[in-house]
C-alpha positions in Angstrom: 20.3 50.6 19.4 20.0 46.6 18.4 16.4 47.4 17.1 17.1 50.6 15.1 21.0 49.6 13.8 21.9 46.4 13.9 18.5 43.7 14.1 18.5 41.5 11.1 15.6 43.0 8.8 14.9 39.4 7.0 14.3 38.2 11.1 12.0 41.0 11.7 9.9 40.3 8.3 9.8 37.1 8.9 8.8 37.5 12.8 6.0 39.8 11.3 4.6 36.8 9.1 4.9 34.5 11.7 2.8 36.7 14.2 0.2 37.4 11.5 -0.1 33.6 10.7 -0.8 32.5 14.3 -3.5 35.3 15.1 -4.9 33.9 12.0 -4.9 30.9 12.8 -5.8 31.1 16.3 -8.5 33.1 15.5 -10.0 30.4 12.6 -9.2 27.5 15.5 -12.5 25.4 16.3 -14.4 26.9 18.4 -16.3 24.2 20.7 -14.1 22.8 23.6 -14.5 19.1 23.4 -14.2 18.4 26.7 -16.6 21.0 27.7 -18.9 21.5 24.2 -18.7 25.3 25.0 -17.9 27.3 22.7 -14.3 29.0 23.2 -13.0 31.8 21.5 -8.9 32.5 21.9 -9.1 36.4 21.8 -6.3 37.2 24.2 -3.5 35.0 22.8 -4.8 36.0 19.1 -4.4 39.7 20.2 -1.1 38.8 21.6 -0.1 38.0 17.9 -1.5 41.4 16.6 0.0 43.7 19.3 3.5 41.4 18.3 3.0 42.0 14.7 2.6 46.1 15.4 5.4 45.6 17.2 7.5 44.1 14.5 5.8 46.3 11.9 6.9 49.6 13.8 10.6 48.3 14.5 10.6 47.4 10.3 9.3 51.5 9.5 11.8 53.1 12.6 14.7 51.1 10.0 13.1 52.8 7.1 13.2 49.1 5.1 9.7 49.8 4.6 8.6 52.3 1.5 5.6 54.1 1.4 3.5 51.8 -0.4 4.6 49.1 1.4 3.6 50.9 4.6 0.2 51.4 4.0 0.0 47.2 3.2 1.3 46.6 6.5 -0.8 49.0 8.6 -4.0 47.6 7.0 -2.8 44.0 7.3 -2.3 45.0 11.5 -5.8 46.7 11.3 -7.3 43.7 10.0 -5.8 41.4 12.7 -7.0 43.9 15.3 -10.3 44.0 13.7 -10.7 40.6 13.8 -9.7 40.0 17.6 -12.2 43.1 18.0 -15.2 41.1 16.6 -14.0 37.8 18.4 -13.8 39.7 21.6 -17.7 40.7 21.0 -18.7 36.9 20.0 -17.4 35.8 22.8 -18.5 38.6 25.2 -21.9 37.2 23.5 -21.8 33.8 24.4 -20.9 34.4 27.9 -24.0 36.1 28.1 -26.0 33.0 27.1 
């Protein structure tokens, strides 16, 4: 009931910015550890952010504060993030190979 009634709306678009941001920015972080010189890539906490940001995004549409353009924005901006943990995932799945 708090999430469908009564969760502040600004909270929840903000909390969906936020999430985006850091998977963003986790995602562009520098790659080579400098303790190690390997290269690192952060794909689980980046995807941690996207899977939040669904979240967020599907709480925001259940309220119906969402209209139908600005639906479409959202679900692409949450595809984007996932597509981008998706091609991290394979660089580092790549590396590890090396």
């Amino acid at each position: 009931r708090w999430n469908f009634d009564f969760a502040n709306t600004d909270k929840l678009f903000e909390a969906f910015k936020s999430a985006e941001l850091q998977c963003e920015e986790i995602l562009n972080a520098p790659k080579l550890d400098v303790r190690t010189k390997r290269k690192i890539i952060m794909v689980q906490p980046a995807y941690d952010q996207c899977i939040k940001a669904s979240h967020v995004f599907n709480l925001l549409d259940a309220r119906g504060v969402i209209s139908v353009t600005e639906r479409q924005s959202y679900i692409l901006r949450v595809r984007s993030l996932a597509k981008k943990c998706a091609d991290a995932f394979l660089e580092s799945e790549k590396e590890r190979e090396m």
